[in-house]
N, C-alpha and C positions, 0 to 999 in steps of 0.2 A: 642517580636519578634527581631530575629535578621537579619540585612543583612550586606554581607560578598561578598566580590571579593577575591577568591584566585587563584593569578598567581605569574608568575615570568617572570624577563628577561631570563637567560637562559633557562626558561621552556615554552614554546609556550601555552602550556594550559591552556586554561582561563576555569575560574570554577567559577558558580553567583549561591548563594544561597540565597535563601527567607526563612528566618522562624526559627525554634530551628538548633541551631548545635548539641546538646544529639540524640543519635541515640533511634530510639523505634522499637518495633518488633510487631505489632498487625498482627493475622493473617488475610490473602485476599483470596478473591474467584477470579478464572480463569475468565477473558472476554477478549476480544481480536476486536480494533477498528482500522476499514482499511477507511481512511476519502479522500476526491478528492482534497484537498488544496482551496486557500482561505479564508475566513474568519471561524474561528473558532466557535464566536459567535452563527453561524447557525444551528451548531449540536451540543450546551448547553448540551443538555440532555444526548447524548452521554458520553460527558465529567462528569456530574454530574453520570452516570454508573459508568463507569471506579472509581472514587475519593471514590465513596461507595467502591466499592470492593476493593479501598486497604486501606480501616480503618480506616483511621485516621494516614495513614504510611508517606512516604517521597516518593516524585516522583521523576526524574529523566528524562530530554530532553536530548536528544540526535540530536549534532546539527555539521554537515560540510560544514554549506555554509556560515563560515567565519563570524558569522551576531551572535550579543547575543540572539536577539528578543525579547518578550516580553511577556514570559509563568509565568515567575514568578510572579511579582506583580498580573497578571490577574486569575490565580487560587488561588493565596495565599489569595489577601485581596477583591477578589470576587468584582471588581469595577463595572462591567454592572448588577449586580445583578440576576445572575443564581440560585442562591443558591445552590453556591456550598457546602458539608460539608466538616469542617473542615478539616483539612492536619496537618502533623508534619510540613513540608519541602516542599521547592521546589529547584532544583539546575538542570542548565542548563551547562551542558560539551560542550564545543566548541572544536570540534575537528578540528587540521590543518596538523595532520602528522602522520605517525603510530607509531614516538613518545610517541605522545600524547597519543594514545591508548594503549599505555604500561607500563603508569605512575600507579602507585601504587592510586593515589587521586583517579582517575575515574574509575579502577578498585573496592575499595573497596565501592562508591558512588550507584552503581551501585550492588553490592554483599547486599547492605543494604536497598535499594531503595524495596517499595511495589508497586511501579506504574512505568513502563518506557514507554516510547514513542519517539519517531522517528519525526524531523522537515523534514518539506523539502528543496529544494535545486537541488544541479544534485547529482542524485544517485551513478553517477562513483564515485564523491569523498568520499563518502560513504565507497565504495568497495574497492579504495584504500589506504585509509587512514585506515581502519577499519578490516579489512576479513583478517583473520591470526592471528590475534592479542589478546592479554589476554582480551581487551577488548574484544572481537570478542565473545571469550569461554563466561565470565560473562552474557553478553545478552543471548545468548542461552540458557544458566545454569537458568536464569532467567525466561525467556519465555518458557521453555519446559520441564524442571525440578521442580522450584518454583511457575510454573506457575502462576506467579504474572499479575493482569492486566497488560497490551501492548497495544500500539498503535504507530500508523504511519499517515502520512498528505503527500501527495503529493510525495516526492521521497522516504519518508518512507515507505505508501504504497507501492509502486513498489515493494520493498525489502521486502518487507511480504510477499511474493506470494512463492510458491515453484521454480515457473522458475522464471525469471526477465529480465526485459531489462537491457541491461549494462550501455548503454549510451554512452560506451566509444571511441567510431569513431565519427567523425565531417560530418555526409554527410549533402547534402545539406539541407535546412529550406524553409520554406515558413509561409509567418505572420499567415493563416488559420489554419494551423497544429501543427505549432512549432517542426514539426517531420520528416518532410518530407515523409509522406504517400504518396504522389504519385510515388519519386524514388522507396519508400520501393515495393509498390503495381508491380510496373514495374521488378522488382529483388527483389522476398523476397526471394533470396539465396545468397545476396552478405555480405559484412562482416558487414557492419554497421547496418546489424537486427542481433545483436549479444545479445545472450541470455546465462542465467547460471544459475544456478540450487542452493537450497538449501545454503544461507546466513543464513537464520531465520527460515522461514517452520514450522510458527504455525500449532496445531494441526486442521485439517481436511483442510489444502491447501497443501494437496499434491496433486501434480499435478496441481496446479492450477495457472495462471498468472493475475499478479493485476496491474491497471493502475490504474492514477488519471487524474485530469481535464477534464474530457473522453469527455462529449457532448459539453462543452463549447468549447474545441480545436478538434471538429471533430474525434475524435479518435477510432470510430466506425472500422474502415477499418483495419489502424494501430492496434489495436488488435484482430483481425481477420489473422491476416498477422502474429503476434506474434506465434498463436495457429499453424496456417502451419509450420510455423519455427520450431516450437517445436518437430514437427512429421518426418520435415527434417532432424532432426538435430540427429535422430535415439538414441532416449535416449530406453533403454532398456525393462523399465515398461510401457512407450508408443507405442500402436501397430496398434492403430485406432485413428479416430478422433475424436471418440467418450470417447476417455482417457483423452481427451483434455481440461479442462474446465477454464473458466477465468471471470475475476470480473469486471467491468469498474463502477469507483466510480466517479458522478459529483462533480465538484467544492461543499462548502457550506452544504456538507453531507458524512455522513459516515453509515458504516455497523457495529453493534456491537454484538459478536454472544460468547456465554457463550461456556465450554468445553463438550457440547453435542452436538455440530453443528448446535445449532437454534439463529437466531440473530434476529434483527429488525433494523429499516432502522429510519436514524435524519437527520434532514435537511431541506433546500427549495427545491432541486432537488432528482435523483433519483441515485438508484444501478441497474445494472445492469450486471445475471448472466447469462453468455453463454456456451453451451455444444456442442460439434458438431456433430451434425444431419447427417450428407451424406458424403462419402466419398472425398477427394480431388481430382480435376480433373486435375490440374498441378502445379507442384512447380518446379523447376529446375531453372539452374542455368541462368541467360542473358533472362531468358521469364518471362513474367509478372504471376500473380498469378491464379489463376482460380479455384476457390470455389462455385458453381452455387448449385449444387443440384436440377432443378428446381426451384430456387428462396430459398430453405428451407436447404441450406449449414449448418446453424448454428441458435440454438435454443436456445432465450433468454428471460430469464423473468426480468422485471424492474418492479422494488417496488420502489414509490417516497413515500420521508420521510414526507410529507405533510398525506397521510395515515398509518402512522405506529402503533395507537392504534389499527387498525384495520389488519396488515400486519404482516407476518413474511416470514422466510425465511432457510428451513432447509441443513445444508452444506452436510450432511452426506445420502440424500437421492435426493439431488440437484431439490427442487420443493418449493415450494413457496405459500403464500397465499393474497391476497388485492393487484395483482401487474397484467400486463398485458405481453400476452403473444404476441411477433413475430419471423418474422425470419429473420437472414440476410445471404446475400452475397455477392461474388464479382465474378464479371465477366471481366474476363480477354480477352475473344475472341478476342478481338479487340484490338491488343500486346498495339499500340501506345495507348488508352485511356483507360484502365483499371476503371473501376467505383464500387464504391461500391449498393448494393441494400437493403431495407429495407422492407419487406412488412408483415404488421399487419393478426395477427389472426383471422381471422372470424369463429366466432364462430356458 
């Protein structure tokens, strides 16, 4: 085994590899893993998918929040005892500038790589350090052409989805949300619900918006308010709300779904997928949001990974099996408190 820091002073790039530096090329089967952030630990299995399907190849983290972390040793030499299978490599790109993303090292890491995956962090710096850039192409090339296993955690999710939050305005926070759902709910036409299309767009999320930490940070609302935005925002292919569809991943789990659209659900917590049910009753611009439908706005199935022998989950026909069904909303009537609603299926 080998390990290896390659950086430089005048190159910002820091580059940590675990394992052989000889390149190998064994072929991989397509999965694609959209995780909530947190501990990784918790969705083992997920990660032990993914590691099968790229062979015995080299992976490859993709990381812009400044921080090495600590993927390498933890899949390489398999410490908590997953049992993971073996790997060639592991090498973690620290990205800090679109520099970086233009160096020839992470480019060709990345051109070689059979497993890539997305840390988290704030997504902006993601998008701006990253989108445009040769890096930019290779992931794609990657993920949609090579269709090598992928995955994302926390702001890497987000950028898996076909829309995305940008992140990139400062509006206000509050400690329950981390997001500021309630300004967002209040004006989800103002600039800081700023959304964008197509960075990665694995196959069968088209159309679709993906959040992480979702129940743990309340985020029920906040992407609810995303999907309005999306139909605000008059994107062309989008014409109802029922185009609208979106993923909310918790903390400690993830969704891993092969290239026919059927996944299955890892973790201690749940996935949860929404389609919209009823048309929108108000979006504009200084008035609060207003998605009511009778209570049944928006139609979500949640599969928690605690059931997943017994669960699954198809992208391509957006229904579900071992998971439970409700609805939500938000009701706006009342401009000053806008609230959101949640109410279970009765069967």
């Amino acid at each position: 085994m080998n390990l290896c820091l390659l950086t430089s002073t005048a190159l910002a790039l820091e580059i940590y590899r675990t394992g052989h530096t000889e390149d190998v090329m064994p072929p991989t089967s397509p999965l694609v893993c959209l995780a909530g952030g947190a501990s990784d630990d918790a969705w083992a299995d997920g990660w032990r998918e993914l590691m099968l399907k790229a062979n015995g190849g080299d992976v490859v983290i993709i990381r812009a929040d400044g921080r090495r972390g600590g993927y390498e040793p933890w899949l390489y030499d398999d410490p908590d005892h997953h049992k993971f299978p073996k790997i060639n490599s592991v090498s973690s790109l620290v990205i800090s500038s679109v520099n970086d993303a233009n160096q020839d090292r992470a480019i060709n890491l990345v051109k070689q790589a059979e497993l890539v995956f997305i840390a988290g962090g704030d997504q902006y710096n993601y998008l701006r350090f990253i989108k445009g850039t040769r890096l930019h192409e290779a992931l794609k090339k990657a993920l949609n052409e090579r269709k090598v296993p992928f995955g994302g955690t926390s702001a890497g999710t987000a950028l898996l989805g076909d829309i995305h939050f940008t992140a990139q305005h400062e509006p206000p926070t509050d400690e329950t949300s981390h997001a500021s759902i309630e300004n967002m709910l209040k004006n989800p036409a103002e600039k800081g619900v700023s959304l964008d299309r197509g960075f990665l767009k694995p196959y069968f999320l088209e159309k679709v918006i993906t959040d992480s930490h979702f129940s743990q940070r309340n985020r029920q609302a906040r992407l609810i308010t995303f999907m309005a935005r999306a139909l605000y925002n008059g994107y062309s292919d989008i014409q109802s709300t029922r185009d609208i569809k979106a993923i909310g991943a918790d903390e400690k789990t993830s969704f891993c779904f092969n290239d026919k659209g059927k996944g299955k659900v890892y973790g201690e917590h749940s996935i949860h997928f929404l389609i919209g049910n009823y048309p929108i009753e108000r979006i504009r611009r200084d008035h609060t949001l207003h998605w009511f439908g009778g209570g049944r706005a928006v139609k979500v199935y949640s599969i928690s990974g605690t059931h997943s022998a017994h669960s699954e989950f198809d992208l391509k026909t957006w229904t579900g099996t071992g998971g439970e069904l409700k609805y939500w909303s938000i009701d706006g009537s009342r401009e000053a408190t806008p609230f959101f609603i949640n109410v279970p299926f009765i069967f």
